[in-house]
mmCIF file of the N, C-alpha and C atoms, coordinates in Angstrom:
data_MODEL
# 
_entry.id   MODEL 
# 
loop_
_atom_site.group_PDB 
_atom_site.id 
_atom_site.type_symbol 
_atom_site.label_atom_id 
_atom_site.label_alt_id 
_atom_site.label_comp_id 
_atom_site.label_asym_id 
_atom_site.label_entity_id 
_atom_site.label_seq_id 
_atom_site.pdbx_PDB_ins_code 
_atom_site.Cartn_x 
_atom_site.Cartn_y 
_atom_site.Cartn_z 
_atom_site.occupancy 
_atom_site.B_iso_or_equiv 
_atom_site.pdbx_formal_charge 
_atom_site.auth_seq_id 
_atom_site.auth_comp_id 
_atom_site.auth_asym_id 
_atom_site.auth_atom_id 
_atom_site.pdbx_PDB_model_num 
ATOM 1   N N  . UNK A 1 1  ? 139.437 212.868 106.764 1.00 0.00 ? 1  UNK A N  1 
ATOM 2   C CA . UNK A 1 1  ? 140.541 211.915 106.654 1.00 0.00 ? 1  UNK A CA 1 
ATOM 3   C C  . UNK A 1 1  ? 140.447 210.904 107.792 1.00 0.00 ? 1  UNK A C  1 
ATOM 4   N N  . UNK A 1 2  ? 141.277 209.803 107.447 1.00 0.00 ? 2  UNK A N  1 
ATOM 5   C CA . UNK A 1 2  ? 141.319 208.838 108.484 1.00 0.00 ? 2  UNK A CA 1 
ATOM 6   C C  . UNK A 1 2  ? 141.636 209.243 109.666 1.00 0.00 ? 2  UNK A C  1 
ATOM 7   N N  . UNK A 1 3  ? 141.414 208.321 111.132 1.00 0.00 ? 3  UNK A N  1 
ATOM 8   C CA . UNK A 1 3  ? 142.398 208.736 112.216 1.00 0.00 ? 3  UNK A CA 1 
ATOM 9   C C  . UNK A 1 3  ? 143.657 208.008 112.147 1.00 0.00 ? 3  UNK A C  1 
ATOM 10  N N  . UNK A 1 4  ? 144.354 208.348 111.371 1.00 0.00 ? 4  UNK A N  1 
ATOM 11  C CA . UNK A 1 4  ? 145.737 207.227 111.129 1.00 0.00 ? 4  UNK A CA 1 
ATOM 12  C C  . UNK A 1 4  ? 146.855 208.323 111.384 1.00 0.00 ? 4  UNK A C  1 
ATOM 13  N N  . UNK A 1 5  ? 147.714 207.705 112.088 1.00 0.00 ? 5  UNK A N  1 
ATOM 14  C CA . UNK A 1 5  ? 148.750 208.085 112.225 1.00 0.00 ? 5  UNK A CA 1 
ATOM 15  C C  . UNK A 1 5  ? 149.502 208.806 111.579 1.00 0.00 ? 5  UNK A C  1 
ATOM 16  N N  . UNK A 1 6  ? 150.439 209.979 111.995 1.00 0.00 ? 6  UNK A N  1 
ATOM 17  C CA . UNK A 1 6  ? 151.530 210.820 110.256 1.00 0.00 ? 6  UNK A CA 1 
ATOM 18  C C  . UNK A 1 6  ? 152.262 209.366 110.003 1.00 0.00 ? 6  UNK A C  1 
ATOM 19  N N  . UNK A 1 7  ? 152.762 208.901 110.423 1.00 0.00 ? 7  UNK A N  1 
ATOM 20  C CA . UNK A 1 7  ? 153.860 208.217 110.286 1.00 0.00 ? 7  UNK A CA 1 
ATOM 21  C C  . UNK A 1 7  ? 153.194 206.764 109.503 1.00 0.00 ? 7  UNK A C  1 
ATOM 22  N N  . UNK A 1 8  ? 152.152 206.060 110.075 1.00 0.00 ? 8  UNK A N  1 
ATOM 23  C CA . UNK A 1 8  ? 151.714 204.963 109.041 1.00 0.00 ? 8  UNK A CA 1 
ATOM 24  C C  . UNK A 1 8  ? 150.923 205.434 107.545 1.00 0.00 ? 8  UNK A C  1 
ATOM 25  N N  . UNK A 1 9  ? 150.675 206.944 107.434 1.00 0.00 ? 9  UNK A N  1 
ATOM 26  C CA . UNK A 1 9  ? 149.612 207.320 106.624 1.00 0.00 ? 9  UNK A CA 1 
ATOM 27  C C  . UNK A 1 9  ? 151.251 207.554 105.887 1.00 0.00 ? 9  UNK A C  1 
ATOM 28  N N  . UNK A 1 10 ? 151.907 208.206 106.076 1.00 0.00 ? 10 UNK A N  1 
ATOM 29  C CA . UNK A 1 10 ? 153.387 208.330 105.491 1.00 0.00 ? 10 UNK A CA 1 
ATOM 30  C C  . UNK A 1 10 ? 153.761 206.623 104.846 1.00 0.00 ? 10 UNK A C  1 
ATOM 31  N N  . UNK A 1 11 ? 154.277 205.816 105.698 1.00 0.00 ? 11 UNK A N  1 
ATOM 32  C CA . UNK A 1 11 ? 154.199 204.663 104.942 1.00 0.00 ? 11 UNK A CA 1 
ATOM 33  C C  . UNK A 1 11 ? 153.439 203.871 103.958 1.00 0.00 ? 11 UNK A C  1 
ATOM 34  N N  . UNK A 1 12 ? 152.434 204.205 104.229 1.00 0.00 ? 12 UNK A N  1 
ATOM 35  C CA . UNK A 1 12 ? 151.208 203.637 103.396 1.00 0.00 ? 12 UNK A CA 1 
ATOM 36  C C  . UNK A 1 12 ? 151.305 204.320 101.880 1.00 0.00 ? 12 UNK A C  1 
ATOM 37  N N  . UNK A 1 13 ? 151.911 205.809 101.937 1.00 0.00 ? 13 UNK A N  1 
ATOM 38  C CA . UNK A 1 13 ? 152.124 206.047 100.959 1.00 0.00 ? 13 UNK A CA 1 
ATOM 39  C C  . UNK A 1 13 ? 152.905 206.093 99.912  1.00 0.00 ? 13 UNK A C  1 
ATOM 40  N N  . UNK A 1 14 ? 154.161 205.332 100.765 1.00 0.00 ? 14 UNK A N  1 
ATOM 41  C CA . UNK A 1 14 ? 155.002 205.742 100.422 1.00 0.00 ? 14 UNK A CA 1 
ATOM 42  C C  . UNK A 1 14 ? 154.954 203.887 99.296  1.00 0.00 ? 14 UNK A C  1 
ATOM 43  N N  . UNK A 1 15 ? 154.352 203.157 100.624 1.00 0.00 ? 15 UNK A N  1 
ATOM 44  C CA . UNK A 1 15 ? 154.064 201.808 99.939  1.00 0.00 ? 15 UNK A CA 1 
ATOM 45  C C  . UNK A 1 15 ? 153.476 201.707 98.725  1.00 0.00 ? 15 UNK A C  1 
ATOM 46  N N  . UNK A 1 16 ? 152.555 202.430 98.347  1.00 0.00 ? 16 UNK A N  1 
ATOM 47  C CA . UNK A 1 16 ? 151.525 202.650 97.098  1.00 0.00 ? 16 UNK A CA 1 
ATOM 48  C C  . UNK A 1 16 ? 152.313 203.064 96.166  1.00 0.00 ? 16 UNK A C  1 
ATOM 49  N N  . UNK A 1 17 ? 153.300 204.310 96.496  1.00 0.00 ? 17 UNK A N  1 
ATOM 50  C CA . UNK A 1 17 ? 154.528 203.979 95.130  1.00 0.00 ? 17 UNK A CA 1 
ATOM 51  C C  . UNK A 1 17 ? 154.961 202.997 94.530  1.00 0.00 ? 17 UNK A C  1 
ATOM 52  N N  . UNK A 1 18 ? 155.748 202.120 95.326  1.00 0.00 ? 18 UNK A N  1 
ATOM 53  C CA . UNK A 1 18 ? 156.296 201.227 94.985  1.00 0.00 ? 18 UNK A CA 1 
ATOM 54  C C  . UNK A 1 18 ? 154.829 199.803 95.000  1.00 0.00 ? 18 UNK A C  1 
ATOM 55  N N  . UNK A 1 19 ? 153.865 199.882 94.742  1.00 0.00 ? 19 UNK A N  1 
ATOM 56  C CA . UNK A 1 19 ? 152.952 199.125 94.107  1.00 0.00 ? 19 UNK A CA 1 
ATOM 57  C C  . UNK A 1 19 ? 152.653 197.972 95.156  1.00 0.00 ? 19 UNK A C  1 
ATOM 58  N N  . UNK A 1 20 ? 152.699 198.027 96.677  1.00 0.00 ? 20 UNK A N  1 
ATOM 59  C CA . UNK A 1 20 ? 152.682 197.498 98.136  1.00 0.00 ? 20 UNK A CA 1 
ATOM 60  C C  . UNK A 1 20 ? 151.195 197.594 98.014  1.00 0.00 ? 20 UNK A C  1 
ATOM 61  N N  . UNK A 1 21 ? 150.308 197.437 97.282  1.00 0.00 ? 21 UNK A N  1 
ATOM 62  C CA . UNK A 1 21 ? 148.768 197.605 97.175  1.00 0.00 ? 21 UNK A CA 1 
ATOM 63  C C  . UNK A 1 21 ? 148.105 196.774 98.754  1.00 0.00 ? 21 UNK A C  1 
ATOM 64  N N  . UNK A 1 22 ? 148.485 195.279 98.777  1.00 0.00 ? 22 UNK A N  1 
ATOM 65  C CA . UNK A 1 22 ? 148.064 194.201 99.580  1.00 0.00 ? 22 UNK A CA 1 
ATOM 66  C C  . UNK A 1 22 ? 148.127 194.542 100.908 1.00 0.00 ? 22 UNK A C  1 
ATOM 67  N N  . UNK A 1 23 ? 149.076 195.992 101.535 1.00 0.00 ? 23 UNK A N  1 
ATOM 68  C CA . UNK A 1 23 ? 149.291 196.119 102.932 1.00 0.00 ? 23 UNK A CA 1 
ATOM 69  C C  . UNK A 1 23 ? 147.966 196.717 103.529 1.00 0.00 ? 23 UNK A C  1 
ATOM 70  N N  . UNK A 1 24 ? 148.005 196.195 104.717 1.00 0.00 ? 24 UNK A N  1 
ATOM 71  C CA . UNK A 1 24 ? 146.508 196.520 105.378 1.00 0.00 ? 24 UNK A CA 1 
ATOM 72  C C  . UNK A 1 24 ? 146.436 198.396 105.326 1.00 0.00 ? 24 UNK A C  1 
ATOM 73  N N  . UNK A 1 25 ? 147.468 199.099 105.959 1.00 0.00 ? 25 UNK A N  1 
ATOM 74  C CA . UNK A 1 25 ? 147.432 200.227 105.911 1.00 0.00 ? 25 UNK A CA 1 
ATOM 75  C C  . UNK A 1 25 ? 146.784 200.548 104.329 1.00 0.00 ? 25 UNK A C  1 
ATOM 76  N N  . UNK A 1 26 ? 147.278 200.608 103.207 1.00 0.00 ? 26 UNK A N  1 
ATOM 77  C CA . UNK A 1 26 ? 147.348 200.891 101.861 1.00 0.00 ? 26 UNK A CA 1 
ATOM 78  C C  . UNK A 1 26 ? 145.828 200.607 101.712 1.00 0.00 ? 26 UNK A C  1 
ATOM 79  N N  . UNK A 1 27 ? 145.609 199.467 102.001 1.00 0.00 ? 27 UNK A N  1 
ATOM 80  C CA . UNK A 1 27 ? 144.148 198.366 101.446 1.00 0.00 ? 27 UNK A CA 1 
ATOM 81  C C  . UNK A 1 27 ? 143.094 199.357 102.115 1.00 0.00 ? 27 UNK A C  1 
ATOM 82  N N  . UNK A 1 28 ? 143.344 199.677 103.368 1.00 0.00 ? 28 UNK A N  1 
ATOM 83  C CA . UNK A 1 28 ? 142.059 200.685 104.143 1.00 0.00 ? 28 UNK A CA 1 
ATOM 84  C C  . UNK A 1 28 ? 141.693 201.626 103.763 1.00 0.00 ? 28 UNK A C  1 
ATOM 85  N N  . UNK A 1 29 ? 143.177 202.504 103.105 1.00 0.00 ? 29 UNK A N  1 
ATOM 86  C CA . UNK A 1 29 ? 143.195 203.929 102.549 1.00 0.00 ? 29 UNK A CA 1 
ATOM 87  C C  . UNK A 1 29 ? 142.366 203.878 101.113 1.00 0.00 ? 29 UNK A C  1 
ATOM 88  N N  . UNK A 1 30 ? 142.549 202.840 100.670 1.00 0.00 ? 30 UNK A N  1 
ATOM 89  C CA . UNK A 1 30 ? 141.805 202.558 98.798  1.00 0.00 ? 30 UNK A CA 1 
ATOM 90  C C  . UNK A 1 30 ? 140.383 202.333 99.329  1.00 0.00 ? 30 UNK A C  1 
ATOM 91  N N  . UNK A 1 31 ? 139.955 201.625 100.348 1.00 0.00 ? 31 UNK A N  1 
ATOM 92  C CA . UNK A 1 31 ? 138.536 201.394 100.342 1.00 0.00 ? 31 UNK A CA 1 
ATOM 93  C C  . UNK A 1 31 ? 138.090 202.880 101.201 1.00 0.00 ? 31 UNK A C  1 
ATOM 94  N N  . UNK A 1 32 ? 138.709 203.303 101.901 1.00 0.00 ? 32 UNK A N  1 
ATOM 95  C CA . UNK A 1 32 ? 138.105 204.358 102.439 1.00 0.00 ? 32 UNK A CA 1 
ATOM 96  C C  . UNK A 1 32 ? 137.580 205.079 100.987 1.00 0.00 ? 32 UNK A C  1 
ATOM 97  N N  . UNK A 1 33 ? 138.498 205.702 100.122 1.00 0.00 ? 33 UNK A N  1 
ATOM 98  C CA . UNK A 1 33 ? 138.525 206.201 99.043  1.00 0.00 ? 33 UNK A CA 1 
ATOM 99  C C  . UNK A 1 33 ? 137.155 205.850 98.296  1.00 0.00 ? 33 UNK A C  1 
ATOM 100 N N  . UNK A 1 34 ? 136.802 205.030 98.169  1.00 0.00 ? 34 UNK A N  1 
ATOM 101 C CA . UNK A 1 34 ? 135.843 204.377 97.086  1.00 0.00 ? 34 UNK A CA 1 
ATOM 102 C C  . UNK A 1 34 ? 134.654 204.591 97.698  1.00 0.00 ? 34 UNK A C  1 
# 
């Protein structure tokens, strides 16, 4: 896993619910992924 924070890895996810795709946190987590 990333070295990201509980608390921004928490937001980031919470952003991806609600469809916040464009946030840098969110955007890092999708390319990490791929």
């Amino acid at each position: 896993m990333l070295l990201v924070p509980r608390q921004a890895l928490k937001e980031a996810m919470e952003g991806e619910k609600h469809g916040y795709h464009h946030m840098p946190e969110t955007r890092g987590l999708c390319l990490s992924e791929e």
